[in-house]
LUMSE-764873 format. One line per field, with one value per residue: x, y, z of N, C-alpha, C, CB in turn; chain; residue number from 1. Coordinates in steps of 0.05 Angstrom, whole numbers. Last residue first. Glycine has a CB too. Layout:
n.xx: (X_...)
n.yy: (Y_...)
n.zz: (Z_...)
ca.xx: (X_...)
ca.yy: (Y_...)
ca.zz: (Z_...)
c.xx: (X_...)
c.yy: (Y_...)
c.zz: (Z_...)
cb.xx: (X_...)
cb.yy: (Y_...)
cb.zz: (Z_...)
chain: (A_...)
n: (NUM_...)
END
This chain:
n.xx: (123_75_35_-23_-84_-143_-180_-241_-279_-265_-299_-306_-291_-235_-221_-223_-156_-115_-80_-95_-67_-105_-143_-197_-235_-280_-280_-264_-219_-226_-181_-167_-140_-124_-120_-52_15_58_88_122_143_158_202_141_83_57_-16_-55_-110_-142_-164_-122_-115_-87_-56_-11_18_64_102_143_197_198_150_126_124_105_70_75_50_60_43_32_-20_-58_-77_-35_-36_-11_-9_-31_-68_-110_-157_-138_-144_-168_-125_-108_-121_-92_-107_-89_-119_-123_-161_-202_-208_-191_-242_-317_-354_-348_-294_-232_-185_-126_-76_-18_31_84_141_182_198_161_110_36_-20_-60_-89_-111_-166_-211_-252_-305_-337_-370_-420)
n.yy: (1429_1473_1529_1552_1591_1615_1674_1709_1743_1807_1857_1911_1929_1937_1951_1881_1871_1926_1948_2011_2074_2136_2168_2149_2153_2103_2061_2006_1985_1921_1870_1796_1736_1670_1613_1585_1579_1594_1545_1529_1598_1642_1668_1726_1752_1814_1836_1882_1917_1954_2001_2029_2070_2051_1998_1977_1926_1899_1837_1798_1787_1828_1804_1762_1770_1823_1850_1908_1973_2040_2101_2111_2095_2124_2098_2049_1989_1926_1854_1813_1792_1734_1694_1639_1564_1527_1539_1601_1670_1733_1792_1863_1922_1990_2056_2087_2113_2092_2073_2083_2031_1992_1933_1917_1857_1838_1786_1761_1713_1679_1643_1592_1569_1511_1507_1528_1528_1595_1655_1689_1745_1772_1823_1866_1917_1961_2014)
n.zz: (4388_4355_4376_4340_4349_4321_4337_4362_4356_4380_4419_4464_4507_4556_4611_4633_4609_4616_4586_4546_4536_4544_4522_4481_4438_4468_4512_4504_4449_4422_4412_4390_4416_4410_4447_4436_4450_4475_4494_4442_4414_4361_4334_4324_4302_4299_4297_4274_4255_4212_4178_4132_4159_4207_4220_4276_4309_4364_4357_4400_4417_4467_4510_4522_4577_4589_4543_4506_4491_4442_4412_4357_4347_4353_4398_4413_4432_4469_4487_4519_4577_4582_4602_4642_4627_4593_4542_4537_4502_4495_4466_4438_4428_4415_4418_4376_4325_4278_4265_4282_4271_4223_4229_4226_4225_4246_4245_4264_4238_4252_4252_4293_4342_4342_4275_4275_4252_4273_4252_4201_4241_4270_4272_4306_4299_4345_4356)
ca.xx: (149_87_59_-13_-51_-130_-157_-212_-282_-270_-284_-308_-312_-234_-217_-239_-181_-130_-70_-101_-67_-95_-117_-181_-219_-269_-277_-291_-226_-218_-204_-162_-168_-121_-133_-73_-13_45_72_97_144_141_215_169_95_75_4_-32_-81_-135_-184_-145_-118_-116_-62_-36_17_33_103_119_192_219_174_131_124_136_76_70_54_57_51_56_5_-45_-104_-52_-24_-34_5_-8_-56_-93_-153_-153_-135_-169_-138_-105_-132_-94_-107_-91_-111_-136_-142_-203_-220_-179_-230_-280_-342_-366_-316_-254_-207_-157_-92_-42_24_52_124_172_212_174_131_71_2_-46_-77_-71_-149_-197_-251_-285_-340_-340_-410)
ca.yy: (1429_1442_1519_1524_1589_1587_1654_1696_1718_1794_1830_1898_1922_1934_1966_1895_1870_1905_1930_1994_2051_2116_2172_2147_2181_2125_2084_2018_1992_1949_1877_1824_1754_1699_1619_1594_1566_1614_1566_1524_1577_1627_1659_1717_1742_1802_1815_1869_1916_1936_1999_2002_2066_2060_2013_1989_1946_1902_1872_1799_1767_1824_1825_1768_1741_1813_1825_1884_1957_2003_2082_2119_2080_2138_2100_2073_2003_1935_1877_1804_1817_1751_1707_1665_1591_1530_1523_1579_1650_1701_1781_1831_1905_1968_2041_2062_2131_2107_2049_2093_2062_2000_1955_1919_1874_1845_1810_1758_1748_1683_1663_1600_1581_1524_1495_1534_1504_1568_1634_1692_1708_1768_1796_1854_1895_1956_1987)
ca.zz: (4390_4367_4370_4367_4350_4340_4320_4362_4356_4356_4418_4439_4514_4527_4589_4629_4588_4630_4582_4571_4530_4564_4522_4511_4440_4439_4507_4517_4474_4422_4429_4380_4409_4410_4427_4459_4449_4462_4515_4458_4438_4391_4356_4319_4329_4290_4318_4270_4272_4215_4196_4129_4137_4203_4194_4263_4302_4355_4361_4382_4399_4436_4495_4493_4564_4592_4565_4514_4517_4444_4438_4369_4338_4328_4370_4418_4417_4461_4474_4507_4559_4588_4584_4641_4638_4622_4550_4532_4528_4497_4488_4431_4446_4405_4433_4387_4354_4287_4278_4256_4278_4253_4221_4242_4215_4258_4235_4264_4233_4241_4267_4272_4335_4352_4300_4273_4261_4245_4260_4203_4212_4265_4257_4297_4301_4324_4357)
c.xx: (171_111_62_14_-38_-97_-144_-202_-261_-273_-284_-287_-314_-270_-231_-246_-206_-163_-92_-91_-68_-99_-98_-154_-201_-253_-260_-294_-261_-233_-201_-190_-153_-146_-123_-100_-25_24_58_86_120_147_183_181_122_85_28_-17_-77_-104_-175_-158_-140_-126_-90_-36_-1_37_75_113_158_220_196_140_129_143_101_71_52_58_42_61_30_-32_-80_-62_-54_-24_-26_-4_-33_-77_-131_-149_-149_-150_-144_-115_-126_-101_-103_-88_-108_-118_-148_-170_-210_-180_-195_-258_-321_-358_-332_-274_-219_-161_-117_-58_-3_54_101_164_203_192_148_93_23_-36_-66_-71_-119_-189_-223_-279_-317_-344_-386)
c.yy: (1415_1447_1490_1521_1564_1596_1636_1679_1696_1761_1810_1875_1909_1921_1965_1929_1880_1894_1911_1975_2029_2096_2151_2152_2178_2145_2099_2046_2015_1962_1915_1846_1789_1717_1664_1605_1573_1612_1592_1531_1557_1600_1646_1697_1720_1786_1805_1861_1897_1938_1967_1983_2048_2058_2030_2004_1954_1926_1868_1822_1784_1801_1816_1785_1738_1783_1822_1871_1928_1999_2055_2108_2085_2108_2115_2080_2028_1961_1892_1835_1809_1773_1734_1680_1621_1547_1518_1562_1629_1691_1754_1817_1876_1947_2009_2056_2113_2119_2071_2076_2063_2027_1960_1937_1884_1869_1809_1778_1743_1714_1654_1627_1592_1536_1515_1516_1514_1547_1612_1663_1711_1738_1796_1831_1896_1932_1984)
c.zz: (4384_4366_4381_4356_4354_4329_4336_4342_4364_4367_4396_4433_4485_4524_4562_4627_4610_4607_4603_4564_4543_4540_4536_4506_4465_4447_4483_4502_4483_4449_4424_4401_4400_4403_4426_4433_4462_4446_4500_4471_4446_4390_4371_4346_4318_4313_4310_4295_4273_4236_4204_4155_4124_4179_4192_4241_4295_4330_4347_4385_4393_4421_4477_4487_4543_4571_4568_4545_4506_4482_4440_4399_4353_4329_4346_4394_4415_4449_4468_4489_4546_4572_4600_4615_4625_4640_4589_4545_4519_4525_4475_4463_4444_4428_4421_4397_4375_4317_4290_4280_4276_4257_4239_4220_4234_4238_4243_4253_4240_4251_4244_4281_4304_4332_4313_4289_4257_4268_4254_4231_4223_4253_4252_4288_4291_4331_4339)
cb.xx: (153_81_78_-32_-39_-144_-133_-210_-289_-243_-292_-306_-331_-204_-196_-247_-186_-139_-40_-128_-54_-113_-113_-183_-239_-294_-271_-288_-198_-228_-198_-169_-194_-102_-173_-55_-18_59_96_93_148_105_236_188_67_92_-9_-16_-77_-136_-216_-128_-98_-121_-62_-48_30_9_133_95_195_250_191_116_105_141_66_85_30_95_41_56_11_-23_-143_-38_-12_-55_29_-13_-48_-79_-182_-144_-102_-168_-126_-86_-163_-66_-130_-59_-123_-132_-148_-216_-259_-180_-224_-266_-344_-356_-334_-247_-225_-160_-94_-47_28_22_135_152_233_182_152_78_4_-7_-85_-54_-148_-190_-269_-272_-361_-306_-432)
cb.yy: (1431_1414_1537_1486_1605_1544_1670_1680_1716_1801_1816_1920_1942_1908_1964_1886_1833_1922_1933_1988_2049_2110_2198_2115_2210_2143_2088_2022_2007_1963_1864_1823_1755_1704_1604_1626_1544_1624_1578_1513_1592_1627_1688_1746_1722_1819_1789_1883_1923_1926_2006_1980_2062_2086_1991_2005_1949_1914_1897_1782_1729_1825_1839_1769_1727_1804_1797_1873_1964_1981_2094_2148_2087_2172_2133_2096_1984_1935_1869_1771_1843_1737_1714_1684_1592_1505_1503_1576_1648_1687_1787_1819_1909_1964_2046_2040_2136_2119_2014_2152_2074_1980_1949_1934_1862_1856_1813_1751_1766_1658_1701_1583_1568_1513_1473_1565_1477_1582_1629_1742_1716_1778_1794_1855_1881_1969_1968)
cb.zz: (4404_4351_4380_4367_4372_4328_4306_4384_4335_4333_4437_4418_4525_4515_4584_4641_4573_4664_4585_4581_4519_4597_4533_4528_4443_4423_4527_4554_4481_4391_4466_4338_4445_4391_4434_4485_4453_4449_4538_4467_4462_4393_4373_4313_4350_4278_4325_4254_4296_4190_4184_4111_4132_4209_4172_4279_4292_4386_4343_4386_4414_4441_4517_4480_4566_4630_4559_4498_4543_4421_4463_4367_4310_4330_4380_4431_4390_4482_4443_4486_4574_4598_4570_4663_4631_4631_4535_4530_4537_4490_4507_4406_4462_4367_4469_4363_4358_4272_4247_4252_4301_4285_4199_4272_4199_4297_4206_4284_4196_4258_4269_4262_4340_4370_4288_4286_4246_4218_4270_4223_4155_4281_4228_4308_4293_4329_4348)
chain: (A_A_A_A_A_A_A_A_A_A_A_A_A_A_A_A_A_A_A_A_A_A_A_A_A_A_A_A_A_A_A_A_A_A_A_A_A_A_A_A_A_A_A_A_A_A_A_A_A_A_A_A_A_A_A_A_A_A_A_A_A_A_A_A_A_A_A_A_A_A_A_A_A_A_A_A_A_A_A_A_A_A_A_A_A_A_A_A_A_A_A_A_A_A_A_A_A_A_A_A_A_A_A_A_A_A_A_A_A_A_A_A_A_A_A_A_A_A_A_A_A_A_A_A_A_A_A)
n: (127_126_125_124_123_122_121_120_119_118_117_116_115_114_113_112_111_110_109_108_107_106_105_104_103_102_101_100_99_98_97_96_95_94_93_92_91_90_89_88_87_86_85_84_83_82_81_80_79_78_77_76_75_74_73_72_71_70_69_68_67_66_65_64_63_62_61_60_59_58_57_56_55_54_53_52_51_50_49_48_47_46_45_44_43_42_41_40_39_38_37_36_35_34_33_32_31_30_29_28_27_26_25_24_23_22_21_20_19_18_17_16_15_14_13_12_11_10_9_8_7_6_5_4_3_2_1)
END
């Protein structure tokens, strides 16, 4: 099992950022493909970036290319949402997700890939 926990949401006005962060514990958090999703109010939960168990390969959303980068600290068994420049449309609740499968060589961007799920963080850009 990996549990997760993620903080860092907030009240940002347009064009600000926030940093989101995911704790995890549980099994070694290095073995794990990791994955940030958003769901906003009566819509689907959807892929917003995701990053390979070293780090060395990222995928975002088109919708957030070059305003929000994923990253990872094995180290300290934590990944990271830098989100720069958001937009009211970047309201939503966020989740941090790690993936099904330990040791996958594939960085998934479909959440059902991802079987672990932190609680989520509220986001809300006003404009």
């Amino acid at each position: 099992q990996v549990q997760l926990v993620e903080s860092g949401g907030g009240l940002v006005q347009a064009g600000g950022s926030l940093r989101l962060s995911c704790a995890a514990s549980g099994r070694t958090f290095s073995y794990y493909t990791m994955g940030w999703f958003r769901q906003a109010p009566g819509r689907e939960r959807t892929f917003v970036a995701a990053i390979s168990r070293s780090g060395g390969t990222t995928y975002s959303a088109d919708s957030v290319k070059g305003r929000f980068t994923i990253s990872r600290d094995n180290a300290k068994n934590t990944v990271y949402l830098q989100m720069n420049s958001l937009k009211p449309e970047d309201t939503a609740v966020y989740y941090c997700a790690a993936d099904s499968t330990p040791y996958s060589m594939v960085v998934a961007t479909s959440r059902v890939e991802y079987n672990y799920w932190g609680q989520g963080t509220q986001v809300t850009v006003s404009s």
